[in-house]
C-alpha positions in Angstrom: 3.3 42.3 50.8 6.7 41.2 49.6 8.6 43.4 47.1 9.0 41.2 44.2 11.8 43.7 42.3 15.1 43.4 41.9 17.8 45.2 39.9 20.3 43.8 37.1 23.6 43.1 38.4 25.6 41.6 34.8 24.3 41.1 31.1 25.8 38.2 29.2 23.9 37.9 25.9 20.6 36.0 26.7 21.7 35.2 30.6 21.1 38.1 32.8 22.1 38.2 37.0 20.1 40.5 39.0 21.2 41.3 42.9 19.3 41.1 45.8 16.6 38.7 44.9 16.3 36.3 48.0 12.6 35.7 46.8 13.2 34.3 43.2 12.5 30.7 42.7 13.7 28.4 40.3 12.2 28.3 37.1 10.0 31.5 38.0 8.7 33.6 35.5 9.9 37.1 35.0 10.0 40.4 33.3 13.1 42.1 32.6 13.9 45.7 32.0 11.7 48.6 31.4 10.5 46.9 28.1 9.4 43.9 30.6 11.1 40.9 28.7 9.8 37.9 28.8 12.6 35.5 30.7 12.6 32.4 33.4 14.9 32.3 36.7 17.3 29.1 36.4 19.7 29.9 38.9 19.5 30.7 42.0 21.9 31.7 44.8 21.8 33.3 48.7 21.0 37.0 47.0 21.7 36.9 43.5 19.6 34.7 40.5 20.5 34.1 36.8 17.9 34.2 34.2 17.2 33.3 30.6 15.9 36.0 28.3 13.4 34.5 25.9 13.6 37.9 24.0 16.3 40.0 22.7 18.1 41.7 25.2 20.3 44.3 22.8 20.1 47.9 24.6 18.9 46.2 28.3 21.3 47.9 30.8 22.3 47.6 34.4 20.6 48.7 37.3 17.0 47.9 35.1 14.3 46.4 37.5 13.4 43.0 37.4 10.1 42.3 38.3 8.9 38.5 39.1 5.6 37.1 38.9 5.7 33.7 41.8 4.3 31.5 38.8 6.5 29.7 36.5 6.5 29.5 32.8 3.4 28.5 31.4 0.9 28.5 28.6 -2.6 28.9 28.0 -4.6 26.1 26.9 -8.1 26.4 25.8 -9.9 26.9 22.0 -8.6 29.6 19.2 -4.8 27.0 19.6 -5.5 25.0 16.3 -4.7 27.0 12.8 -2.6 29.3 14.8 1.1 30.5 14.3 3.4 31.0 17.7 6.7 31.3 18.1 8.4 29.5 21.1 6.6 30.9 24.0 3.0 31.2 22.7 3.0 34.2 21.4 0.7 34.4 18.4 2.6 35.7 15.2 -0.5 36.6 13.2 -0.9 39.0 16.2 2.5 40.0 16.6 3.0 41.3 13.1 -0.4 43.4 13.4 0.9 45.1 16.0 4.3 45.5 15.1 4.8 44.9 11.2 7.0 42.4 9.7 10.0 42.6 12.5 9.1 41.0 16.0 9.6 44.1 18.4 10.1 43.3 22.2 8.0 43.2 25.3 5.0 42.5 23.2 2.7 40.0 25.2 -0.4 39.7 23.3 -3.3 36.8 24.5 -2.1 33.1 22.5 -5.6 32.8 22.1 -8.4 35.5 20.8 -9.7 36.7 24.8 -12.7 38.2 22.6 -13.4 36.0 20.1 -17.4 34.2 20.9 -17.2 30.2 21.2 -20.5 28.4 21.1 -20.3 26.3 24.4 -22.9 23.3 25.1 -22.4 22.8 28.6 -22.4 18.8 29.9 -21.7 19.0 33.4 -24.6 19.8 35.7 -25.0 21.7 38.9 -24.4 19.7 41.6 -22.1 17.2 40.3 -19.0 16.0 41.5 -15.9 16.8 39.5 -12.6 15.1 39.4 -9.3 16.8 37.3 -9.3 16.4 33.6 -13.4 16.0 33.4 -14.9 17.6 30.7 -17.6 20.1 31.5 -18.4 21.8 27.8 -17.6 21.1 24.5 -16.7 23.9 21.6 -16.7 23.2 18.2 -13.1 24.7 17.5 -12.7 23.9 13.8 -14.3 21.9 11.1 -12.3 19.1 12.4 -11.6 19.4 16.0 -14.0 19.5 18.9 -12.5 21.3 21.7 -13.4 19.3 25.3 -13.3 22.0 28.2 -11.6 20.3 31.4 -11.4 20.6 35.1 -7.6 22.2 35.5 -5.9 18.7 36.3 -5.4 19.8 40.0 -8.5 20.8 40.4 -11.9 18.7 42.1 -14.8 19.7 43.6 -18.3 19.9 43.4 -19.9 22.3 40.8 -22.4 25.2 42.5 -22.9 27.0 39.4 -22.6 26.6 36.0 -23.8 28.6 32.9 -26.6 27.0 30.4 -25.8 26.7 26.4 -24.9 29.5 24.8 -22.6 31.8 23.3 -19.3 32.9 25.9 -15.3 34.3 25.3 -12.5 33.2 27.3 -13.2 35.6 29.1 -16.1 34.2 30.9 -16.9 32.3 33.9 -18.9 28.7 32.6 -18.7 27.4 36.0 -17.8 27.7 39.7 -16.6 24.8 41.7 -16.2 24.2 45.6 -13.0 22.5 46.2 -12.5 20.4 49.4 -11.2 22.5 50.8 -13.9 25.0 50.4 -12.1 27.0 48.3 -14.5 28.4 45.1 -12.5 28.6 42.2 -13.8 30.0 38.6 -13.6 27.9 35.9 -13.1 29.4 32.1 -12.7 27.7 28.9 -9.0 28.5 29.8 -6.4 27.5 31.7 -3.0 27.6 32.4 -0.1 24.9 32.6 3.6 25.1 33.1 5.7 24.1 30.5 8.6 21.8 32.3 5.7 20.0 33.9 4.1 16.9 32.4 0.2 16.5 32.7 -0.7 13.9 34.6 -2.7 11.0 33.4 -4.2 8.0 35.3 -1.8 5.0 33.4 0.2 4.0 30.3 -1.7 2.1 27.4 0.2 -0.9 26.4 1.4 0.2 23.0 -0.2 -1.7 20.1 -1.5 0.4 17.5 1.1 2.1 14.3 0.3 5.3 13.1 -0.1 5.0 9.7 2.4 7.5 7.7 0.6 6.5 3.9 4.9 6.1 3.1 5.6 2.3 2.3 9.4 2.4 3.3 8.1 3.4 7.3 4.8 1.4 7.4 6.3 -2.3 6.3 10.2 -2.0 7.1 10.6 0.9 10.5 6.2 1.1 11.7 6.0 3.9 14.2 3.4 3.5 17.0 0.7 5.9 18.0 2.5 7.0 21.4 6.0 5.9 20.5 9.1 7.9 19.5 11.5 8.4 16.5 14.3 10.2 15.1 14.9 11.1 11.6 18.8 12.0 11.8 20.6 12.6 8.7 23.0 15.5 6.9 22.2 18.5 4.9 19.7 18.2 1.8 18.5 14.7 3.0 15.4 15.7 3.3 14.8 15.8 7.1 12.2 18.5 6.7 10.1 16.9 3.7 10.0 13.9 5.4 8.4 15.2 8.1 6.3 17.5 6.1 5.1 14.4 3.8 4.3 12.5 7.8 2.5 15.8 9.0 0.2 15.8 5.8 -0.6 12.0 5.9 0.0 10.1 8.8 -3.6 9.1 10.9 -2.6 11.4 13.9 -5.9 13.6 14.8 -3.8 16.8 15.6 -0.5 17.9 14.1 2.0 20.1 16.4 5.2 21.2 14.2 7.2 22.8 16.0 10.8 24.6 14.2 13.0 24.9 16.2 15.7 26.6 15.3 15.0 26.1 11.0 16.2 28.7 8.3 13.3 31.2 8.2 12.7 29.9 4.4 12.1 26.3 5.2 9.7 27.8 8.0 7.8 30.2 5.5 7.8 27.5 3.1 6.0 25.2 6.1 3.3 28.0 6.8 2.9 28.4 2.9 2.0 24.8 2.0 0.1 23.6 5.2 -2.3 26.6 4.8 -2.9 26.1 1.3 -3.1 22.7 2.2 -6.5 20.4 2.0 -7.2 17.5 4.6 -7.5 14.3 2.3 -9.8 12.4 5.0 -12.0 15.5 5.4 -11.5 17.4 2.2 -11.4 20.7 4.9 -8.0 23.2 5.3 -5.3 21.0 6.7 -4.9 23.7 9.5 -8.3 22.8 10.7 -5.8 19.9 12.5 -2.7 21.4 12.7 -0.7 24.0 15.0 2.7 25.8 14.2 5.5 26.7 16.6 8.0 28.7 14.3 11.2 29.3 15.8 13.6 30.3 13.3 17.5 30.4 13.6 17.6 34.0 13.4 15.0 34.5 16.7 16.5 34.6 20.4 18.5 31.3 21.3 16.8 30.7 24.3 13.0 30.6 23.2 14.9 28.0 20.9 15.2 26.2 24.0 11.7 26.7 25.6 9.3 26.0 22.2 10.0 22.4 22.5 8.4 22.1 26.2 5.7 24.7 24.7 4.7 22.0 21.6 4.8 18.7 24.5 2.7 20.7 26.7 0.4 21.9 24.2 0.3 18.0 22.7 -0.5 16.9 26.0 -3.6 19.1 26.2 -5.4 17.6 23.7 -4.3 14.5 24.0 -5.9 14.1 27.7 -9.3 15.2 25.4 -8.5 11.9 24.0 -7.0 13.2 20.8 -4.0 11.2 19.3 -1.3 13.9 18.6 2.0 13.5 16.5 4.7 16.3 17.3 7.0 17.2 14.6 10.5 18.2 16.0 12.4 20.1 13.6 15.1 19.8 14.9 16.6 18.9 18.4 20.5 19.7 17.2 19.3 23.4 16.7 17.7 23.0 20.6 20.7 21.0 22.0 23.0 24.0 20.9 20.7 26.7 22.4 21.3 24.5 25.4 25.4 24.4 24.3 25.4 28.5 24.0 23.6 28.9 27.1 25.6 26.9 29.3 28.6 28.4 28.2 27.6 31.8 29.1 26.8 30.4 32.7 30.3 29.2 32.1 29.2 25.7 33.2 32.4 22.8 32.7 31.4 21.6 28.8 30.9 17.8 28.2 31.8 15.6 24.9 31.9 18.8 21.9 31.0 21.5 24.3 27.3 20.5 24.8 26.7 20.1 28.6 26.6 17.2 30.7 22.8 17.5 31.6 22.1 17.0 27.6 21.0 13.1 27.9 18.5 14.3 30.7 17.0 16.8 28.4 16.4 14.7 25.8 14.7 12.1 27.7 12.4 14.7 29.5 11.7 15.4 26.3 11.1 12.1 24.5 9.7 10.8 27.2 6.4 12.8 27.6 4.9 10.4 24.8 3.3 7.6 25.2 -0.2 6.1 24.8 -2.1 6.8 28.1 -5.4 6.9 29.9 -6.0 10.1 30.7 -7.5 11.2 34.2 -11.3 11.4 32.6 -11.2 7.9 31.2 -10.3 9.1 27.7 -7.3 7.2 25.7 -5.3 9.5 23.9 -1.8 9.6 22.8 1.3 11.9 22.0 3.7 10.3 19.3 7.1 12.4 19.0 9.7 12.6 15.6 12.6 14.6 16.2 14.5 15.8 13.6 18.5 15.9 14.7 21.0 17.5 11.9 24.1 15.9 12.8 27.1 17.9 11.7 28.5 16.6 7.9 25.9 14.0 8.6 28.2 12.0 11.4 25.9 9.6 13.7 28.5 9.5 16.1 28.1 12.9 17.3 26.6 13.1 20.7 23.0 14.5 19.8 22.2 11.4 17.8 23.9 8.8 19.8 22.5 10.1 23.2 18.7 10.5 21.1 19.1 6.9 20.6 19.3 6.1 24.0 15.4 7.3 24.5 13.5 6.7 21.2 12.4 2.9 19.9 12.4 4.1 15.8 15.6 5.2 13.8 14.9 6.6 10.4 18.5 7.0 9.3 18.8 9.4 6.3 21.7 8.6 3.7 22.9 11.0 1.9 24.2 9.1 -1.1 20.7 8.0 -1.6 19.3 11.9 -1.4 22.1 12.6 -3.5 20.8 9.7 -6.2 17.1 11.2 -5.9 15.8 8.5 -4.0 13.1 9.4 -1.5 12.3 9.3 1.2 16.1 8.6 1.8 15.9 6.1 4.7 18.5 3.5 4.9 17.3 0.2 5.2 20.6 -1.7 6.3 21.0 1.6 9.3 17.8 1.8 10.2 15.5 -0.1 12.9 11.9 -0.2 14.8 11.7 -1.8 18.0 7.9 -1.7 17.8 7.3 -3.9 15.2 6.5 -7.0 17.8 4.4 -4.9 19.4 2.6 -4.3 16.4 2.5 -8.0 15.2 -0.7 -8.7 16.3 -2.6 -5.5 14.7 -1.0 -5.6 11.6 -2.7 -9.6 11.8 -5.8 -8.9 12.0 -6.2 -5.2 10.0 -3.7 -6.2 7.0 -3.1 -9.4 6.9 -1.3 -12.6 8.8 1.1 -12.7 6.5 1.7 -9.3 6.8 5.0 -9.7 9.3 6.2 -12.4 7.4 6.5 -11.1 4.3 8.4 -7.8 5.7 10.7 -10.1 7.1 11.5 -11.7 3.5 11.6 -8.4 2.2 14.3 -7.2 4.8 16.1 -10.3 4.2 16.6 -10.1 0.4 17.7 -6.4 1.7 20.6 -7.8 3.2 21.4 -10.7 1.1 21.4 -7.9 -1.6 24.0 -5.9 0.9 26.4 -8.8 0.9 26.2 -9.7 -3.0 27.4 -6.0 -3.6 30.3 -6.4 -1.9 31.6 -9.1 -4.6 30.1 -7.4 -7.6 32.5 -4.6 -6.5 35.2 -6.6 -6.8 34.8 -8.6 -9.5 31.2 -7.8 -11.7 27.9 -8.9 -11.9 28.6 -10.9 -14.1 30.3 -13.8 -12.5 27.7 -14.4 -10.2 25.3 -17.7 -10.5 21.7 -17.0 -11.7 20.0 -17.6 -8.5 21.9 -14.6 -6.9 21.2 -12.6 -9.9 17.9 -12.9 -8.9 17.9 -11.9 -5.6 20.2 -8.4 -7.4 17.0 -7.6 -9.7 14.6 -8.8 -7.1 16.2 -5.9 -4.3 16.0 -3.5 -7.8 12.3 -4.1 -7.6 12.0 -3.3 -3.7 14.1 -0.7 -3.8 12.9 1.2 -6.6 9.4 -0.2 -6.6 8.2 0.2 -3.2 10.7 2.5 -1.2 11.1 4.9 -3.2 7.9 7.0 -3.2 6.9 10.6 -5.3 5.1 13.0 -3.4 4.3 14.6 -6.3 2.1 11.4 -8.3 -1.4 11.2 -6.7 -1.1 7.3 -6.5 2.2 7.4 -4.6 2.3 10.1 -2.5 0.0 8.3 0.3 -0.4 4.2 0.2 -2.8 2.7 2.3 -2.0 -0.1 4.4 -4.1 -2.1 1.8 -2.0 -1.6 -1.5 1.1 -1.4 0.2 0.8 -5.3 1.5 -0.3 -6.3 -2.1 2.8 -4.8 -3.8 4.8 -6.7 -1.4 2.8 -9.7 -2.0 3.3 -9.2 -6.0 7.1 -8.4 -5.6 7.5 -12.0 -3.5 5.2 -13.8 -6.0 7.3 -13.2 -9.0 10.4 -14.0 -6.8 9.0 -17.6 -5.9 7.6 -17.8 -9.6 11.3 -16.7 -11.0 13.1 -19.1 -8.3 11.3 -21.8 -10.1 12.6 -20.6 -13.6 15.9 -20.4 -12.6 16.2 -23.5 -10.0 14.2 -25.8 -11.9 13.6 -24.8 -15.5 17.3 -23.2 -15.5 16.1 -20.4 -17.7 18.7 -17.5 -17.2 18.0 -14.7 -15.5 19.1 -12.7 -18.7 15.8 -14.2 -20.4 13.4 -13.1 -17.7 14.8 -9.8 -17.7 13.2 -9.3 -21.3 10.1 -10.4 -21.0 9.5 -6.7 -18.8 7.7 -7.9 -16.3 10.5 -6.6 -14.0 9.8 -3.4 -14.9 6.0 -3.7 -15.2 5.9 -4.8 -11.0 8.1 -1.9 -10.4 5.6 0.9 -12.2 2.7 -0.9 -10.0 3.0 2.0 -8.1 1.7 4.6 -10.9 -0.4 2.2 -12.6 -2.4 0.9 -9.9 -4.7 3.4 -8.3 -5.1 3.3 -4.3 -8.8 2.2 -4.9 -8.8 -0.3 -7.2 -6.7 -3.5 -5.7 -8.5 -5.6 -8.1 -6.0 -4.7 -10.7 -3.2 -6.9 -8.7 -4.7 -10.1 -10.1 -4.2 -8.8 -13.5 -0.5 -8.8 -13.0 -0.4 -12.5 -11.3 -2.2 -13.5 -14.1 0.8 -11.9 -16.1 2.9 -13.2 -14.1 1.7 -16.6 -14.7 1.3 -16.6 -18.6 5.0 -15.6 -19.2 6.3 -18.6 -21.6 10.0 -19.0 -21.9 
């Protein structure tokens, strides 16, 4: 048998070169040094190989053994993942810190998933029966929320020549044997293993025509995000990247939740873990993390797992959605990945592209963003994986290359402003920056769920937006006050939009999450008045000044508070207001 050791050569922070190793591949997986480190080969040369350390390598010495393991990085995949805690390579915290406190010591290894822990299993497929990859053969109910679907490994068929009956079984056990083609017998558990670089394979692409519905009014009518699609949320310190993507995580109509943070402050990750688990589903009224699985990765943790816990969340998104789940991955956030990927390629001392990060960045971010979509999976089953990626631009400039070169592979850009942040406006998406290439594709549902009139409106909206944008040019010049009354109008009519239905608090139960329903009849109200107050001011010539006392400026913008999700009924009440104002 071939000797698969080979001894450390040079130690450059999380890169290590080992000597001798003619029999390393690329991307292999590999322990390092006596305390068997955790690291992946990706280099390789006529003897020698370079490898990434996805643990600490402080103390690790020369001349150390390096021992490889002919697979390459991978994860397990089966039921114990949802309500669990990793860090970037699967390995589960909760278990970490029993078995070495509250630091992270290395060469720890422990299962992802409890090996021991008893699943009820109901068992589907029958003796006899021909098998193709990705079909389910059992089902286990794997929270309140979530039934887990055991699948043939997706390069796996065959015919089944034994199989267990109902019952209780660990991950441990064999549920099935299957002949392959081949002949070959291979064991079948309710695990299996996947590598992370590699993309599970589905049978075709779903035309994408479905949003996923976020519950926050400012993404849902002016920037919709489809289930399978891509976004970015890019935008400066304190502009609420992470809240924004806490409030989607916590409302949005995605089945499972991955958040995945990469590369946070350890206090914005601890404050993560503190609110989702004391957090309650609104659909289901169960524990949020019946639906929800953490990858913590914080800044202070080894620079290269930084690297390797995005490919661990898209591979672990995958999983379920080829069960025909539809996932949304929360990315938090790619500039903290692209600079593992900067430190490490300047330890390989690889020539640096535009501000040092290297010139294979753009085909890292679209391996990434790319494994969404809205597919058919390889049992029949439509699932999808929807992906928002945080990116933390430095001093909040869009022009630096991890924004512009993210825009080059994702379809939705939720630009953050920080002069909005700054004036307590939230979420702080700009509306004039900011764009959704999916809302033709969309068109159609939004028809015939909300309304025909639903697209529209929005584009009215967007337009008094920007008529708005161009008015405040001359009011910085020379006042308000100069203006004609019809262009007044469309000033207080913006105010309305802007404060009234962009702006959302997470913390008022009616405002927080906004069905699809309300949200289309407070733009409806907001466009009423404005035709209603166009007549006033065109035809009646009452000034705009006049209006403005009567309140009912303010009283459409607090429709938001007043007006509970549940009761739409009360939106004729303020037509009818509407209606009786005399002048």
């Amino acid at each position: 048998m071939e000797k698969r050791e080979a001894v450390i050569y040079g130690i450059n922070g999380p890169v290590v070169t080992v000597k001798s190793a003619p029999w390393l591949k690329m991307l292999e997986m590999v322990y390092v040094g006596n305390e068997r480190l955790i690291g992946e080969v990706i280099g390789v040369h006529e003897e020698d190989a370079i490898i990434q350390v996805y643990e600490e390598t402080s103390g690790l010495k020369p001349g150390e053994i390096v021992c490889g393991t002919g697979g390459p990085m991978a994860v397990t995949l089966g039921p114990g993942l949802i309500g669990n805690i990793f860090d970037g390579i699967e390995r589960p915290l909760r278990e970490i810190e029993n078995l070495s406190g509250a630091f992270i010591s290395r060469g720890l290894a422990p299962d992802a998933v409890d090996m021991d822990k008893k699943w009820q299993v109901e068992i589907i497929a029958e003796k006899g029966q021909k098998v193709s990859p990705c079909e389910i053969i059992a089902t286990v109910q794997e929270t309140g929320l979530i039934m887990h679907k055991i699948m043939v490994p997706p390069d796996v068929s065959g015919e089944i020549v034994e199989i267990a009956e109902n019952g209780e079984y660990t991950c441990r056990d064999v549920i099935a044997r299957l002949r392959t083609n081949e002949g070959e017998v291979k064991e079948l558990k309710l695990v299996q293993r996947w590598p992370i670089r590699t993309p599970r394979p589905y049978a075709e692409r779903e035309i994408i025509s479905k949003p996923l519905v976020t519950g926050q009014r400012v993404i849902d009518i002016l920037f919709p995000l489809a289930k399978g699609g891509t976004a970015a949320i890019p935008g400066g310190f304190g502009t609420g990247k992470t809240m924004t993507q806490h409030q989607l995580a916590k409302w949005s109509d995605a089945e499972i939740i991955i958040y995945i943070g990469c590369g946070e402050r350890g206090n914005e990750m601890t404050q993560v873990l503190e609110e989702f688990t004391g957090l309650v589903d609104p659909k289901s009224n169960q524990p949020l993390m019946n639906r929800t699985l953490l990858i913590a990765n914080t800044s202070n943790m080894p620079v290269a797992a930084r690297e390797a816990s995005i490919y661990t969340g898209i591979t672990l998104a995958e999983y379920y959605r080829d069960m025909g789940y539809h996932v949304a991955i929360m990315a938090d956030s790619t500039s903290r990945w692209a600079e593992a990927l900067r430190e490490i390629s300047g330890r390989l001392e690889e020539m640096p592209a535009e501000e040092g990060f290297p010139a294979y960045l753009p085909s890292r971010l679209s391996e990434f963003y790319e494994r969404a979509g809205y597919v058919k999976g390889l049992n029949g089953s439509c699932g999808s994986v929807s992906i928002i990626g945080a990116v933390s631009p430095q001093g909040g400039d869009f022009s630096e290359p991890v924004t512009q070169n993210t825009k080059r592979f994702i379809r939705c850009f939720w630009g953050l402003d920080k002069s909005l942040a700054y004036a307590r406006h939230y979420p702080a998406i700009n509306w004039l920056s900011s764009y959704s290439e999916y809302v033709d594709d969309l068109a159609d549902w939004y028809s015939e769920n909300v309304s025909p009139d639903f697209i529209s409106k929005r584009a009215e909206l967007v337009r008094i937006l920007q008529e708005e944008s161009a008015l405040m040019d001359i009011v910085k010049l020379i006042g308000a006050d100069v203006l004609p009354d019809d262009q007044k109008l469309i000033l207080e009519i913006a105010r309305i939009i802007r404060v009234g239905i962009l702006q959302q608090n997470a913390y008022h139960k009616n405002d927080t999450y906004v069905p699809l329903d309300k949200q289309f009849k407070m733009v409806e109200t907001v466009l009423y008045l404005y035709d209603k107050c166009k007549v006033w001011v065109n035809e009646q010539a009452i000034p705009v000044s006049q209006i403005i006392k009567t309140g009912i400026f303010d009283t459409v913008i607090k429709i938001k508070y007043d007006i509970e999700n549940d009761r739409l009924d009360k939106f004729d009440d303020i037509k009818k207001a509407i209606d009786a104002l005399e002048f």
